[in-house]
N, C-alpha and C positions, 0 to 999 in steps of 0.2 A: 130254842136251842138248835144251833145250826149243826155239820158234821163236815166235818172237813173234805171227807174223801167224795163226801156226794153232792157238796155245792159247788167243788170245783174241777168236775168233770166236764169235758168238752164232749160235741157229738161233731163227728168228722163228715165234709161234706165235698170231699175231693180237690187236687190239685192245693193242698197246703193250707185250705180252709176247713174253723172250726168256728163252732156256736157255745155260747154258753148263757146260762142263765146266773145273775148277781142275786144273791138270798140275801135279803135283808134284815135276815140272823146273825151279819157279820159287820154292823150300822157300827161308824163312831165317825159324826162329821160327815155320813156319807157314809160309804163304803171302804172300810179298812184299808190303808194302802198293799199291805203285805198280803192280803187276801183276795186281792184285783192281781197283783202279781204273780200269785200262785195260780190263777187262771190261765195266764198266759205262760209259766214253768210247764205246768200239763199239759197244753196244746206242745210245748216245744219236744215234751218226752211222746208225745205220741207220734210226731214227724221224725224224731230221733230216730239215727242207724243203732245207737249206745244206750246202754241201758242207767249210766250212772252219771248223773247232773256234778257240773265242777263248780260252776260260778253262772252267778244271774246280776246283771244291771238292769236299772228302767229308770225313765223319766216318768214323770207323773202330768200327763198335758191336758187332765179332765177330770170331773168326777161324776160316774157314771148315774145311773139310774138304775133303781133293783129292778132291773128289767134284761131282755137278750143282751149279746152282745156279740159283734162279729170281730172273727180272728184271722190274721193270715201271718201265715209261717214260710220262711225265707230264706232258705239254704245261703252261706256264707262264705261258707268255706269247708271242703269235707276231705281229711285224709285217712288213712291207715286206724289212725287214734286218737283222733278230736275230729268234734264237729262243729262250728261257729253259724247260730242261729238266728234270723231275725224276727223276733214277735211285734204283731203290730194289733191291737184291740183298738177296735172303733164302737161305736153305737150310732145307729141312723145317720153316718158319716161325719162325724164329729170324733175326732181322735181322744183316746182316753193314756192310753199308755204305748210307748215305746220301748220293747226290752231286745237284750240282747242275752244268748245261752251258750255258757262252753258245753257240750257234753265230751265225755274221755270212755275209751274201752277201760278193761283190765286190763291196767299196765305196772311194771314193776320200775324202779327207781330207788334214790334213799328215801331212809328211815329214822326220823327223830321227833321228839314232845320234850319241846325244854319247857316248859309253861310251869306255872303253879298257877290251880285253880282258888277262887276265892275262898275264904277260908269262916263258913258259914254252914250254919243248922242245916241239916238233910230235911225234906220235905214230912216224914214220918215223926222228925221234932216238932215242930210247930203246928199251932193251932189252924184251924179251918177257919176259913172267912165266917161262916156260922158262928160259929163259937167266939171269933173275934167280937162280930158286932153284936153278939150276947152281952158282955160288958158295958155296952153304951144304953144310955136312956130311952133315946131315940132312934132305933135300929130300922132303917133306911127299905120304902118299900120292895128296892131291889137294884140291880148294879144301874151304872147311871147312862148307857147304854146297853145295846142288843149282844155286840161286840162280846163284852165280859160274861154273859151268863155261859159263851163256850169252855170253860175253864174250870176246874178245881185248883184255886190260887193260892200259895201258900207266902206271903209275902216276909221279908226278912227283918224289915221295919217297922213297926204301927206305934202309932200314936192316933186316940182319938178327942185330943186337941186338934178344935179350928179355931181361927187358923195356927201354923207353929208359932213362935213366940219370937221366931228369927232366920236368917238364910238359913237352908240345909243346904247338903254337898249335893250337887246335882247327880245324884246315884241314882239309881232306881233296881233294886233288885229280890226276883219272885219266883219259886218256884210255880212252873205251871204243866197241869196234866190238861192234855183236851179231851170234851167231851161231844157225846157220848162213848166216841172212839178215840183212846188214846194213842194207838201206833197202829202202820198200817206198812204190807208186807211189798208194797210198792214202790222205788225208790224215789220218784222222780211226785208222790203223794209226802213221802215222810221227809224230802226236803223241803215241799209246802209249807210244813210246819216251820221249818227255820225262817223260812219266807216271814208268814207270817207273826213270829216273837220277835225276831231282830226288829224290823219294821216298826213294831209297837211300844221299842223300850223309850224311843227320841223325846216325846211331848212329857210322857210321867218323868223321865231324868232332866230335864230343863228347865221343867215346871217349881220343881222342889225348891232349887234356889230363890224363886218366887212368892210362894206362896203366903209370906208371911203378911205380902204388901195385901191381898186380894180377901181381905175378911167376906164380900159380897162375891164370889164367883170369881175364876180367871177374867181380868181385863181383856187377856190377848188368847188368839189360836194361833197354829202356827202349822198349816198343811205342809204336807212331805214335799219337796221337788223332784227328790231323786231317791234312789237305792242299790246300794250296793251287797252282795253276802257272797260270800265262798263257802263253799260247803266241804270240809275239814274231814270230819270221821265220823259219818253216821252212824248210826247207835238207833236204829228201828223199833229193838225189841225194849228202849229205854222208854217207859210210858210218862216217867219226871222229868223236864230238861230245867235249866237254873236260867233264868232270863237277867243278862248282867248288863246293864246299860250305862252310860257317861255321856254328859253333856260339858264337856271341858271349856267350851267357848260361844257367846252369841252376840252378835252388834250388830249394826245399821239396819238392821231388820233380818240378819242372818245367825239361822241355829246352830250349830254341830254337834254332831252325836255319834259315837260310836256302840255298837252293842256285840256283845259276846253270848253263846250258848253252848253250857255246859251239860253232862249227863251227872247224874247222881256219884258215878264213880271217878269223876275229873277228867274226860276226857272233853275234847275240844271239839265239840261236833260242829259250829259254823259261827264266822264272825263278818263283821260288815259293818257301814254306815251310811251317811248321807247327812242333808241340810234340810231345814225349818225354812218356813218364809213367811214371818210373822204378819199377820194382821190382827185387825182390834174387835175386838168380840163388839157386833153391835149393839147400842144403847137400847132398853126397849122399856 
């Protein structure tokens, strides 16, 4: 079990360079994408004039090794009340990810939440992954990555029929606390975390529609290219966020996905997306 705030801490080495190390408690396909991201989020809030993260892009142009990694941060553009960042993570010169960071002071503006949140079991409803696969025969020596054991997951759907019996709606949605620390009093640590849910709702919501055909395992993978998240109205002291994912469209080998993250109480704490870029799980 990995910890959010302590795998994705940078150590600062001067002139806009940071180091980190990739924990390999955060494995799916490699290294989580939203969890390489957040590497590079926290180098940007430690170069920050601003204490509060607006929005994070990145491209995905590697995937890394659970091993160092080198950072360098890039001033963009800096005025009064934004700052525009550019993060760049490499490994032994081999480019891994390219991001870019709004940071914003405390500023005042309008005021509006026209949204309605999804309309689903509060995490304190529903059963624990324990207790779920207590029901099943054959209850699984443990998640099927390193990735999922950071989690207390409360998922809003289960069936434990394989495969389903036909398409499902490509949804995917879960309450998740992280573990061993579920909130942290850092802002630029506790938008990590939207980093990392948004990022991981894409492959479970696209897959659904799928899975009917895949009685032997997914045929296909489908790595991140890119990611998008705005980060809306943090909600710190919320240890449950609502992970609400959609894959509305996929062809020529292109996924789409958008994801939403809600707090227990409906509020809109960060939303975002990005695209799949399918390949064929190899034969073995």
């Amino acid at each position: 079990m990995g910890d959010l705030g302590v795998d994705t801490a940078v150590e600062a080495l001067g002139d806009g360079r940071y180091r980190a190390t990739v924990n390999q408690d955060w494995e799916i396909w490699g290294p989580e994408g939203g969890y390489i991201a957040s590497i590079a989020l926290r180098a940007a809030g430690a170069e920050s004039r601003f204490a509060r993260p607006a929005s994070f892009s990145c491209h995905y142009l590697g995937v890394a090794a659970f091993d160092e990694v080198d950072i360098q941060v890039t001033p963009l553009r800096s005025g009064r009340n934004a700052e525009s960042l550019r993060v760049a993570i490499t490994q032994e010169g081999r480019p891994i990810l390219e991001a870019t960071v709004w940071a914003v002071a405390e500023v005042e503006g309008i005021d509006h939440a026209v949204l309605a949140p999804p309309d689903v079991p509060g995490p304190d409803e529903l059963p624990t992954m324990e207790e779920r696969w207590a029901t099943v025969e054959e209850e699984p020596a443990g998640p099927p990555f390193n990735f999922w054991s950071n989690f207390d997951a409360r998922p809003i759907e289960w069936s434990s029929v394989w495969p389903p019996p036909g398409p499902l709606d490509p949804v995917w949605q879960q309450w998740e606390r992280f573990l061993p620390t579920a909130t942290f009093d850092d802002p630029w640590v506790d938008a990590a975390r939207a980093l990392v849910l948004v990022d991981v709702v894409s492959w479970p919501a696209a897959s659904r529609h799928h899975q009917w055909k895949w009685p032997n395992g997914p045929e296909w993978m489908a790595p991140s290219l890119d990611l998008y998240v705005a980060f809306h109205d943090p909600q710190p002291d919320e240890p449950w966020l609502l992970v609400d994912g959609h894959s509305p469209i996929a062809g020529d080998g292109l996924v789409g996905w958008t994801g939403r993250l809600w707090s227990t109480t409906g509020r809109l704490v960060a939303s975002g997306g990005g695209q799949l870029l399918c390949r064929r799980v190899p034969v073995r």
